[in-house]
Backbone as JSON, one array per atom type, in Angstrom:
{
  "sequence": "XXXXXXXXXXXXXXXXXXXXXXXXXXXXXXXXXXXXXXXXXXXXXXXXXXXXXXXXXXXXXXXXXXXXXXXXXXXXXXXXXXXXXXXXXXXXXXXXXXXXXXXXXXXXXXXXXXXXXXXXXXXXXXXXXXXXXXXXXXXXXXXXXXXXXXXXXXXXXXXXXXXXXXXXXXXXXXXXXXX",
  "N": [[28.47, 16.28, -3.89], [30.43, 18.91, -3.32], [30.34, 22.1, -3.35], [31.92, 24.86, -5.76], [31.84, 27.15, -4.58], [29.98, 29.65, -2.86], [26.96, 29.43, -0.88], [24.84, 27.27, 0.61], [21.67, 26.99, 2.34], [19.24, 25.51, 4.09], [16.08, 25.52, 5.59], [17.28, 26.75, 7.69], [19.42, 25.79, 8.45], [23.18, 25.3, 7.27], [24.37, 23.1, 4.28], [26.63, 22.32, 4.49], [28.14, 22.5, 6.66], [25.94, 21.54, 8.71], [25.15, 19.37, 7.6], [23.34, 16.74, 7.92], [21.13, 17.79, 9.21], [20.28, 19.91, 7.65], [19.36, 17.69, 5.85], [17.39, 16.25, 6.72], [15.38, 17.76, 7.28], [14.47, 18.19, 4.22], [12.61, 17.41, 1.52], [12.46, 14.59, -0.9], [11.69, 13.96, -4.4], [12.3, 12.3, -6.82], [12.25, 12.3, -10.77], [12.15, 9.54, -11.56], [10.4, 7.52, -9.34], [12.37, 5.5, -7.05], [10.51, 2.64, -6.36], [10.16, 0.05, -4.5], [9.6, -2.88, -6.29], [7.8, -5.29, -5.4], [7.1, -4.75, -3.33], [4.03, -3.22, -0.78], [2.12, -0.66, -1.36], [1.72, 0.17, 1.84], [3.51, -0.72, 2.83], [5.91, -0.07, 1.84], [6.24, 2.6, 2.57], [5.88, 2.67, 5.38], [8.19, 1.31, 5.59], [10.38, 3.05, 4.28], [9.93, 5.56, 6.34], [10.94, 4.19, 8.59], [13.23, 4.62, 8.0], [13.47, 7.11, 7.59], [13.36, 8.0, 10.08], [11.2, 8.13, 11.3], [9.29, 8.7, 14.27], [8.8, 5.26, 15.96], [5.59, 4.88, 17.43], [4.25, 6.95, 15.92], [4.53, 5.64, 13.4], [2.44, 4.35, 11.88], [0.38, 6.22, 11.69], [1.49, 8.61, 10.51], [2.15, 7.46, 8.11], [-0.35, 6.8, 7.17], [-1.02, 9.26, 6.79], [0.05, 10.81, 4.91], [-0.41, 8.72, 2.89], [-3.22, 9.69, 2.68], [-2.97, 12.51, 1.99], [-2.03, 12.48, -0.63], [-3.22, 11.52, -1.74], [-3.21, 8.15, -2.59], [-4.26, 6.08, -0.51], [-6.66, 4.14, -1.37], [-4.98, 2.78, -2.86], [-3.17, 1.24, -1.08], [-2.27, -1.47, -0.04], [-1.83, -2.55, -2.75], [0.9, -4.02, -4.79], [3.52, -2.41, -5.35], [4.71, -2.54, -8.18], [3.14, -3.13, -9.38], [1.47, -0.44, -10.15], [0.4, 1.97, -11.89], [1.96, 4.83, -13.79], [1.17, 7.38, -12.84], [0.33, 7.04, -10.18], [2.71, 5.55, -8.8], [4.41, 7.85, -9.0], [2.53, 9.47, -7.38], [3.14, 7.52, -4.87], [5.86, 8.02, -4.15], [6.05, 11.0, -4.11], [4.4, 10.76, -1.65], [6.56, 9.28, -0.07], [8.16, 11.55, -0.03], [7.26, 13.04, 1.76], [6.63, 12.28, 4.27], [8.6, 12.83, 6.66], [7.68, 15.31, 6.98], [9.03, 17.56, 5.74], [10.57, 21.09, 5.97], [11.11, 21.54, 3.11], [10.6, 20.97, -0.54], [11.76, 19.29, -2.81], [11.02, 18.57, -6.27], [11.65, 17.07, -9.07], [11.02, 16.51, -11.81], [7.88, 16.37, -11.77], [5.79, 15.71, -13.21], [6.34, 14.42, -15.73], [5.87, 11.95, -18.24], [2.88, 11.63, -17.59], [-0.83, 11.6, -18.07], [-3.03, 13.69, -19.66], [-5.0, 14.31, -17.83], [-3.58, 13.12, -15.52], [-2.03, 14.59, -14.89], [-3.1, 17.39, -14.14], [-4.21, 16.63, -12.53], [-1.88, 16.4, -10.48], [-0.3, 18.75, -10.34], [-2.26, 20.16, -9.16], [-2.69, 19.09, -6.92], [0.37, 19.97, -5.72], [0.17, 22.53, -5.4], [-1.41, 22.41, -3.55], [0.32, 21.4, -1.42], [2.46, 23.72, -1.33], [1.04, 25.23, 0.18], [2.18, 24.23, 2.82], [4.44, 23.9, 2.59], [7.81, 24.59, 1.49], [8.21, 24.96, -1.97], [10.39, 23.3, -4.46], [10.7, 23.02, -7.85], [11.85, 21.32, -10.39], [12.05, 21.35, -13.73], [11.98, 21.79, -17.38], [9.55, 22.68, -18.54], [7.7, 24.82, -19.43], [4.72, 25.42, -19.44], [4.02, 24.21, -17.0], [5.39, 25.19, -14.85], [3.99, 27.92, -14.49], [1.98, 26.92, -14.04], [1.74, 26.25, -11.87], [3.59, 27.55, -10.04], [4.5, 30.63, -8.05], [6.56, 31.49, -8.17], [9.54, 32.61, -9.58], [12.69, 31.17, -10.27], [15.27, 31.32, -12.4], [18.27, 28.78, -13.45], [21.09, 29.32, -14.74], [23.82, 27.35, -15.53], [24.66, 27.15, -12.88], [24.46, 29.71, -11.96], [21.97, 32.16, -10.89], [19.7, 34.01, -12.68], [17.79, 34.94, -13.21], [14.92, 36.23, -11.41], [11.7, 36.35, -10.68], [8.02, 36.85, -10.79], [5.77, 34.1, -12.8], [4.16, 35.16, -14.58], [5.39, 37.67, -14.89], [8.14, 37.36, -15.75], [7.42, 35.99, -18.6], [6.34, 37.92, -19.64], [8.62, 39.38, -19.75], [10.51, 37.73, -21.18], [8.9, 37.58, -24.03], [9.46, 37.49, -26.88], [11.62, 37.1, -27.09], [14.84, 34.5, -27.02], [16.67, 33.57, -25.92], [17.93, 33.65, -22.47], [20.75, 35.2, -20.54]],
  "CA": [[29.66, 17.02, -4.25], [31.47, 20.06, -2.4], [30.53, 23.57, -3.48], [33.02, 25.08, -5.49], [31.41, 28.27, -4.16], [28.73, 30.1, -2.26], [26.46, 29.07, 0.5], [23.36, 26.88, 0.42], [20.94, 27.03, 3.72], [17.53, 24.92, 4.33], [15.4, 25.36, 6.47], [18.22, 27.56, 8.5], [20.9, 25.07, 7.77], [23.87, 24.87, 6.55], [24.55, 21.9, 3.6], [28.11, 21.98, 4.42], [28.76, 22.49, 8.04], [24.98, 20.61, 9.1], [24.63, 18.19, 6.45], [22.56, 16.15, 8.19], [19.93, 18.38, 9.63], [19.74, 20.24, 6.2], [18.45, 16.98, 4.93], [15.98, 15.97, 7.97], [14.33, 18.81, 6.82], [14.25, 18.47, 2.64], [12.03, 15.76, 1.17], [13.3, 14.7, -2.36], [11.07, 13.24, -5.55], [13.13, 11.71, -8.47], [11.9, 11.95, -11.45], [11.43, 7.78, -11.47], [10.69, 7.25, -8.19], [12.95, 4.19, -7.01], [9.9, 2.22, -5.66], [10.27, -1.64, -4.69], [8.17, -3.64, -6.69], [7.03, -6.34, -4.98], [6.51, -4.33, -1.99], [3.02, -3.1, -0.93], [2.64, 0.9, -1.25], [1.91, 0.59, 2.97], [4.73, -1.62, 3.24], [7.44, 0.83, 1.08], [6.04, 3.99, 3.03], [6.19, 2.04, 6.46], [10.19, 0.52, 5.68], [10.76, 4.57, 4.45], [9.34, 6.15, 7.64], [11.85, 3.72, 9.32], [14.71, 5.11, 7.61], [14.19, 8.58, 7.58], [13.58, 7.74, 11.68], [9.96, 8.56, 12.25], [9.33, 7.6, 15.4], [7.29, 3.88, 15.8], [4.39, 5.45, 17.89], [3.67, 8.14, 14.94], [4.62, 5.57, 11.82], [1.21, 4.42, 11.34], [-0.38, 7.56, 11.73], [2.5, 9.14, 9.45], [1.91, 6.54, 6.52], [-1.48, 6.79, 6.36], [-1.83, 10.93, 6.79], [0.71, 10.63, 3.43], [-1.0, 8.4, 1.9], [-4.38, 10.35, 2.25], [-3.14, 13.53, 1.5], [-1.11, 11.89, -1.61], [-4.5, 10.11, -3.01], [-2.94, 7.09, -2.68], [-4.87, 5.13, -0.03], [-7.17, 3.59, -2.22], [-3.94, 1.31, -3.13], [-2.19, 1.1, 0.1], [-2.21, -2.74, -0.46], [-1.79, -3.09, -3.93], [2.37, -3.95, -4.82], [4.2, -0.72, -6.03], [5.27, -2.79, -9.18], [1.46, -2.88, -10.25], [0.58, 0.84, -10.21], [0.13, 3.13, -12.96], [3.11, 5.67, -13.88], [0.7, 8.56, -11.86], [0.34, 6.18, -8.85], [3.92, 5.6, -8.69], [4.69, 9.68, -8.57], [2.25, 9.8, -6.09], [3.9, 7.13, -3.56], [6.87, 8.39, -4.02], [6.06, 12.05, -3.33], [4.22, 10.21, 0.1], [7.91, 9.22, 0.38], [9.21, 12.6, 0.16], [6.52, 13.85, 2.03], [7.05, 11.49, 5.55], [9.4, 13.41, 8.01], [7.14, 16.71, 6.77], [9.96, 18.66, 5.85], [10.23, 21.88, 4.96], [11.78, 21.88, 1.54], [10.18, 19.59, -1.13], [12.38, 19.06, -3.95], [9.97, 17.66, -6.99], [12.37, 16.9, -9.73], [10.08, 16.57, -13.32], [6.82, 15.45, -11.09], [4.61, 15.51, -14.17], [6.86, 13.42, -17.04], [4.88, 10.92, -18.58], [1.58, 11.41, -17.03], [-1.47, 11.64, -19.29], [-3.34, 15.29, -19.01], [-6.05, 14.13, -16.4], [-2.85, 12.98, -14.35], [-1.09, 16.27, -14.79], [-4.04, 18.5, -13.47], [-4.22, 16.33, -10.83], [-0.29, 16.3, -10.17], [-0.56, 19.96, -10.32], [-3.0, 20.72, -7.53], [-1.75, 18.69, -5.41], [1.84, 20.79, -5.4], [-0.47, 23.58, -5.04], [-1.65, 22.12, -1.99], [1.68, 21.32, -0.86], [3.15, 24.94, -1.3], [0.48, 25.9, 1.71], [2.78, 23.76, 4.5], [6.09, 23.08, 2.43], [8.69, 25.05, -0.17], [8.76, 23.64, -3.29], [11.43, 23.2, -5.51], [10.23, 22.5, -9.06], [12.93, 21.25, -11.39], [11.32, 21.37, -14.84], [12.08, 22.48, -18.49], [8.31, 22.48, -18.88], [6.74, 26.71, -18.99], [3.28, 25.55, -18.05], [4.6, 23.49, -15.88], [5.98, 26.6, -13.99], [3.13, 28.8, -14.55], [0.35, 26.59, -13.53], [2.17, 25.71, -10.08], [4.26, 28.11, -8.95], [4.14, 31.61, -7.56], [7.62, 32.61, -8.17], [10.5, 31.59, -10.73], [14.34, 31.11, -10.36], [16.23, 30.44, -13.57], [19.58, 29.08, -13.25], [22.28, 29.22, -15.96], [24.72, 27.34, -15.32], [25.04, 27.4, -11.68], [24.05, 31.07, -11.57], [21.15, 32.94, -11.22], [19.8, 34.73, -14.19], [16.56, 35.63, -13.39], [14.12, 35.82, -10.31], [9.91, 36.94, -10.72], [6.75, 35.58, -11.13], [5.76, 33.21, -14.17], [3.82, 36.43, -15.39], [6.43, 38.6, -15.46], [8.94, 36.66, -16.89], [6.81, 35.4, -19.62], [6.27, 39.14, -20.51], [9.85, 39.78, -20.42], [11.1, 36.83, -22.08], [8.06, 37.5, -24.94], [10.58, 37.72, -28.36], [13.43, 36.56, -26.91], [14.66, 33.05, -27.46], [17.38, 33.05, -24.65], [18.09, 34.38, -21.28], [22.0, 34.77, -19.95]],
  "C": [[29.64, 18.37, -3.54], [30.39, 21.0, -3.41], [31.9, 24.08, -4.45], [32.89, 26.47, -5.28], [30.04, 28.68, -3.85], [27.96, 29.28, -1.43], [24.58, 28.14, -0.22], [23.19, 26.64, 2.15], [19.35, 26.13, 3.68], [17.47, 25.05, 5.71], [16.4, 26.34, 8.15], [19.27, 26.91, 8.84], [21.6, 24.91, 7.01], [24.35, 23.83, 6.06], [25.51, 21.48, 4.52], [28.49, 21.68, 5.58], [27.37, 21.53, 9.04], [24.26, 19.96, 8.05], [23.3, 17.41, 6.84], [20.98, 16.15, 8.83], [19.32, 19.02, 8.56], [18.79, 18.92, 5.64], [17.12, 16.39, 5.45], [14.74, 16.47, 7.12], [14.15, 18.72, 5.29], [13.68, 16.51, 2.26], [12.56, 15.57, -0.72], [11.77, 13.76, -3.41], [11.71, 13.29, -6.87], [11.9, 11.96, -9.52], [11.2, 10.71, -11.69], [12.0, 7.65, -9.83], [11.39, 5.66, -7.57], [11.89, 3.1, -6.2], [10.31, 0.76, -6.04], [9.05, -2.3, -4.79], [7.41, -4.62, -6.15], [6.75, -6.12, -3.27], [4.92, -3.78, -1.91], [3.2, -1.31, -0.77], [2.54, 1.15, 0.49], [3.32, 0.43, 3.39], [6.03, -0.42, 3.23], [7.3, 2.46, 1.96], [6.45, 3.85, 4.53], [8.21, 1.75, 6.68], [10.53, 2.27, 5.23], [10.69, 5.49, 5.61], [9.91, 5.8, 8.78], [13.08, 3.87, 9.16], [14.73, 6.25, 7.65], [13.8, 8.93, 9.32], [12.63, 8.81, 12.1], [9.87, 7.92, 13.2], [8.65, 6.25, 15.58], [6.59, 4.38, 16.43], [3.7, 6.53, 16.35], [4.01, 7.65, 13.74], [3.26, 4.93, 11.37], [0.44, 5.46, 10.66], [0.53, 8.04, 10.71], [2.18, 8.83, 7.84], [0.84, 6.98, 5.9], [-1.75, 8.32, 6.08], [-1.09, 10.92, 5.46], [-0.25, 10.5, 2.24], [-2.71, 9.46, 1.36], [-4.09, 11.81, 1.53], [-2.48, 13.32, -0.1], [-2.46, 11.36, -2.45], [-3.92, 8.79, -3.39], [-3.66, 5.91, -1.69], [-5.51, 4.43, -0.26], [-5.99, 2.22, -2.89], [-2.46, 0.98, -2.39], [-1.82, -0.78, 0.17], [-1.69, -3.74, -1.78], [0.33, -3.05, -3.92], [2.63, -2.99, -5.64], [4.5, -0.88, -7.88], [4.32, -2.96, -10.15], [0.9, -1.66, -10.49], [1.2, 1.58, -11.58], [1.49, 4.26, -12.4], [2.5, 6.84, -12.49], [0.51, 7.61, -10.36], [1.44, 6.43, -8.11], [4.49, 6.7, -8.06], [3.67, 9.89, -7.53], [2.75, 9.43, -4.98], [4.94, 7.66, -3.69], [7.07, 10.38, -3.61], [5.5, 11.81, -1.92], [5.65, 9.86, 0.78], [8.56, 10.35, 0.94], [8.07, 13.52, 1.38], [6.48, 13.45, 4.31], [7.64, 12.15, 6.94], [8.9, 14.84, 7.79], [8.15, 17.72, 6.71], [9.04, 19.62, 5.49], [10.05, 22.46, 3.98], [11.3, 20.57, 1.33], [11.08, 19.79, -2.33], [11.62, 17.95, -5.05], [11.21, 17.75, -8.57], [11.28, 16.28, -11.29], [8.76, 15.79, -12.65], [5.74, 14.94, -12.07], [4.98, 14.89, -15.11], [5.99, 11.88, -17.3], [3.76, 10.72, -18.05], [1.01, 11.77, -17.7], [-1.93, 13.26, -18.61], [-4.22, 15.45, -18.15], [-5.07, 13.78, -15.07], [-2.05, 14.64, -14.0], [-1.7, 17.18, -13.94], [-4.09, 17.8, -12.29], [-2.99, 16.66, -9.9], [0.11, 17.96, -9.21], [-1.35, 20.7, -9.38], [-2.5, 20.15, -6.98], [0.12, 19.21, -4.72], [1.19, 22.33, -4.9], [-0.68, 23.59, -3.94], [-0.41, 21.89, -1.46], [2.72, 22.77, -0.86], [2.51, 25.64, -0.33], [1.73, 25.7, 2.64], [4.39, 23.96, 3.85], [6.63, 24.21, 1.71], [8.95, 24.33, -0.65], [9.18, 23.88, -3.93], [10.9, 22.53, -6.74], [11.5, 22.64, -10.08], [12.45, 20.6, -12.57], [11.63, 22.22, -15.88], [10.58, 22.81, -19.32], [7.45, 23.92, -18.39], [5.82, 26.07, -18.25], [3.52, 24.6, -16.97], [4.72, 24.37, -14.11], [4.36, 27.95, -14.2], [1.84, 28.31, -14.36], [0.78, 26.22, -11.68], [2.84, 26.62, -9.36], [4.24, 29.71, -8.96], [5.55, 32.37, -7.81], [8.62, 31.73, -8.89], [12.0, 31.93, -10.3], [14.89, 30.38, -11.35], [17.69, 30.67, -13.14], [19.99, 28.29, -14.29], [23.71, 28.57, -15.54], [25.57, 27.43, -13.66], [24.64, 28.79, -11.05], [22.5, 31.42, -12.04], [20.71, 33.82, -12.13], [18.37, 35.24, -14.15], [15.68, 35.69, -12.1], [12.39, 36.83, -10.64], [9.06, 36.2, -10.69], [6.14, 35.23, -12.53], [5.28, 34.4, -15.1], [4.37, 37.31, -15.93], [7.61, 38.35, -16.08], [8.43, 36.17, -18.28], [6.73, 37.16, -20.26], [7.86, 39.81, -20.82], [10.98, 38.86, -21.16], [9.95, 36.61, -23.83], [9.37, 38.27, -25.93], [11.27, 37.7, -28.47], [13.79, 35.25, -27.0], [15.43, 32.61, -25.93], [17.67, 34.13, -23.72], [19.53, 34.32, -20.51], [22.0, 35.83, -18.84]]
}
């Protein structure tokens, strides 16, 4: 959907006027990642890597540098429709992770994972905020204060707040809401 105002830019593109280079560059992670089940996690990373038009010389190499930095190689074989909820969120951030953008968009990366998957979930965005920007879309504080370095609340389409988890937490201490 359109804008019905103001400017969005990635990566030094514009949505609106370079749609298509804006998205080159932005890797996305659903909430439930749409993985095909009876595919193999090389297979679904391989047929992805062919759609977001890695080149064939560099989709091997591509898949697997994913998968390793993803902790998923260990079940590069196994079918997508067999893995564990934290599995799952991992291939599917190897998904978003493929054409190495620069913008990661992680949309609730930690929902339903037990608390040994979480800490894991959780460094590994850590590690991913070295090479990438990451977008964390989460109603979840520690969520935001164990991962990220800087906060943007938005109300409604607007901005309403910008600092780091520290300082918002001290200025949202006895308040219930923020407009």
């Amino acid at each position: 959907m359109p804008p019905t105002e103001g400017r969005a830019v990635v990566a030094g593109f514009d949505v609106l006027d370079q749609p298509i280079e804006a998205k080159r560059r932005t890797g996305y992670l659903p909430e439930t990642p749409p993985l095909y089940p009876d595919m193999t996690v090389r297979d679904y990373l391989t047929f992805c890597a062919r759609i977001k038009g890695v080149p064939r010389e560099n989709r091997r190499t591509r898949v697997e540098t994913v998968m390793t930095r993803t902790r998923v190689a260990d079940m590069a074989d196994r079918h997508c429709g067999k893995l564990s909820k934290a599995y799952r969120q991992r291939v599917g951030l190897a998904q978003a992770l493929l054409q190495n953008p620069d913008v990661l968009i992680l949309d609730e990366p930690t929902a339903g994972l037990d608390p040994k998957q979480i800490i894991e979930t959780r460094q590994l965005i850590k590690e991913l905020g070295g090479d990438h920007t990451v977008i964390l879309s989460t109603h979840i504080l520690p969520e935001v204060s164990q991962t990220c370095h800087r906060v943007v609340i938005i109300n409604k389409g607007r901005v309403v707040a910008v600092d780091s988890p520290e300082n918002l937490t001290a200025r949202l201490r006895g308040s219930e809401t923020m407009y």
